[in-house]
C-alpha positions, 0 to 999 in steps of 0.5 A: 468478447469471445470468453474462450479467449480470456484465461481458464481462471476467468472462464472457470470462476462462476459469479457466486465465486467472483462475490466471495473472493470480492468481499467477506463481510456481506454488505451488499453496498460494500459488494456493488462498489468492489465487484467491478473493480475486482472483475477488473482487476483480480479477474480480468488482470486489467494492470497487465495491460500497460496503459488503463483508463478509468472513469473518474467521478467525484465532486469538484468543491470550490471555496471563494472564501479562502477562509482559514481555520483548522489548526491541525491542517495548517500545522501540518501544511508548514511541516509539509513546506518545511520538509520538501526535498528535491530528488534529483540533487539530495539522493547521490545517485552516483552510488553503485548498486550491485545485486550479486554484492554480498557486502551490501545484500538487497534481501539478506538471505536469512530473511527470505520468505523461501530462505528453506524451500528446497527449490531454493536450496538447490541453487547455486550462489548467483541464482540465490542473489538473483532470487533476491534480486527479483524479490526487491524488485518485486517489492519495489515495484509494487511501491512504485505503482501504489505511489502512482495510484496515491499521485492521482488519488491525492489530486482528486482528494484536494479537489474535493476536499471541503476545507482550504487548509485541506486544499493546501496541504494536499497540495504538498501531498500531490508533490510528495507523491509525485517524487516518490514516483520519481525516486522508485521508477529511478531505482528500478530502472538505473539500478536494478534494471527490472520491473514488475506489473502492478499486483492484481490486488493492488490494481483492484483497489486503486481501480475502487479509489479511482471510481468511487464518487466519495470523497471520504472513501478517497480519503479513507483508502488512500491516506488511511488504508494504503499510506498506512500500511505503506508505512510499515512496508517502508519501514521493515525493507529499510531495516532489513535491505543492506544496499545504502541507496535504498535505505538513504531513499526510503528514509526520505519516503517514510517522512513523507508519508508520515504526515500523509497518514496524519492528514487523514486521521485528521480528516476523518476522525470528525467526520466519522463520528458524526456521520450516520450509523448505516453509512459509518458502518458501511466504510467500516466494512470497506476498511475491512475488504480493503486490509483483506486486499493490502494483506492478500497483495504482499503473497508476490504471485507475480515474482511466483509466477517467473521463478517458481511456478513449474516446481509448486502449485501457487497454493503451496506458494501461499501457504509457505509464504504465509507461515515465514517468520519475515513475512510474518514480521512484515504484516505485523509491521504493516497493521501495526499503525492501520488498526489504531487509526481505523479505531481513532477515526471510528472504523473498529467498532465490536461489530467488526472486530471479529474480522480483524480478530480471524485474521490476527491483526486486533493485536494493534489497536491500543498502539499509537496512532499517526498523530502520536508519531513523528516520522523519526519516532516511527524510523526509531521505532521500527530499529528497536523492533528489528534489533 
């Protein structure tokens, strides 16, 4: 590879600066397993390619017993069946969707992360609801292509997963994931007429989840780490977006990965408890690089990059990003449930909790965890906060 090709960030970024953007903690297992991934991904911009090949390696079990027994699973296997919904004929799709309609605002201004930058300000009226817009579907976006990781990462999780109420939930999960796919791609591309790559976060941890051999680490930053705060992101968009087509659709999602999140605390929480200090602390600190990549890819460097990039330095982006009162709300909303079910399944032990603590987000861990809420609870929840 001829290195004046690739971008100045690349050639310019030594590999003691590539380590220190990778991981935070210094757990030299952690790194290994994340530096490749992140070379991928936050360096090389692997998710700006269109198409990606990834090697998969992961155990395949087998159960010719087809024994039964694990309640939890199987409750939640025929809460799954029950809750099926098919998205081409439960979504009117006949509904209008309009950017530049103020009755039904995608992204009320008040709420925007730039709602006082004067770059802002400056625009006229169809600009601003053009930037709003382009924001949602921003967002959306990156939902679409998370949901695309959690379809592959949900298939290899029910190969390898021991238990065959395991297998069989995570059957419905496969489908689940799949119609969100169906439902977001729809959205983008028939009403809102525009699309984002996948953030370079984003792309770095599905890269990690793809690759990684372990099934609980699958397990562990699908179902607890992405579908987690995924339920947060889910829940302030539809409280926040006045547009009916895409409140009536989240609504569907939320119920969804309601149960996804449940399914591995319930996976997990044994697990972890029995496993061995050495390896239970090192998924520890996998978590905790992990929540560091969820919280860093909500900064929409590429919504940044086509409306913003000539007027301010992508620093200056973050920083008033970071400090906006939505956004703000937003990443509370989002940790809100990861913390208390990172402590159920014995990932936020003292030795880590100082990491958590920098970054503000020890606040949560006395809340309930996935199992404690349904999905209505959870939706009924997040109205009384936003109102």
């Amino acid at each position: 590879m001829d290195l004046r090709s690739l971008p100045t960030r690349v050639r310019d970024l030594n590999p003691a600066e590539l380590l220190r953007q990778t991981v935070r903690t210094g757990n030299v297992k952690v790194t290994l397993s994340l530096l490749g991934p992140a070379l991928r991904g936050l360096i090389l911009q692997g998710g700006r390619a269109g198409q990606t090949d990834m090697q998969a390696d992961h155990r395949v079990r087998f159960d010719w017993t087809y024994e039964r027994g694990r309640d939890e699973l199987a409750r939640l296997y025929e809460a799954a069946k029950r809750s099926q919904w098919n998205a081409t004929t439960d979504i009117d799709w006949s509904v209008d969707v309009d950017p530049y309609d103020p009755r039904h605002e995608l992204f009320p201004e008040h709420e925007l992360p730039i709602a006082e930058f004067p770059g802002y300000l400056r625009l006229n009226t169809r600009e601003r609801a053009e930037r709003r817009w382009g924001l949602t579907s921003w967002m959306l976006s990156q939902f679409l292509h998370g949901e695309q990781g959690a379809l592959f990462a949900a298939c290899q999780v029910t190969e390898a997963i021991e238990w065959m109420d395991g297998k069989l939930y995570g059957s419905t999960q496969v489908v689940d994931e799949g119609r969100h796919v169906e439902v977001f791609f729809r959205y983008l591309h028939e009403k809102l007429g525009k699309v984002y790559t996948v953030n370079d976060n984003l792309f770095t941890l599905i890269d990690a989840l793809m690759t990684d051999s372990r099934w609980d680490i699958k397990f562990l930053g699908m179902q607890i780490m992405i579908e987690g705060l995924a339920l947060g992101a889910f829940g302030i968009l539809r409280q926040t977006t006045r547009e009916p087509l895409l409140r009536h659709l989240l609504r569907y999602v939320i119920t969804d990965e309601a149960r996804h999140v449940h399914y591995g605390v319930i996976a997990l929480r044994d697990y972890y408890h029995q496993l061995p200090e050495r390896d239970r602390r090192e998924r520890e600190d996998w978590a905790f690089e992990v929540a560091t990549l969820m919280r860093n890819r909500f900064l929409a460097h590429e919504f940044y990059d086509e409306y913003f990039g000539q007027s301010l330095s992508r620093r200056e982006w973050d920083q008033m990003v970071l400090r906006s009162p939505y956004m703000d709300r937003f990443r509370r909303m989002m940790f809100k449930r990861l913390i208390p079910n990172l402590k159920r399944i014995n990932l936020l032990s003292d030795r880590i909790r100082p990491h958590y603590q920098a970054l503000g987000l020890l606040d949560f861990e006395n809340g309930r965890a996935a199992p404690d809420l349904s999905a209505d609870e959870l939706i009924a929840e997040t109205d009384r906060q936003l109102h």
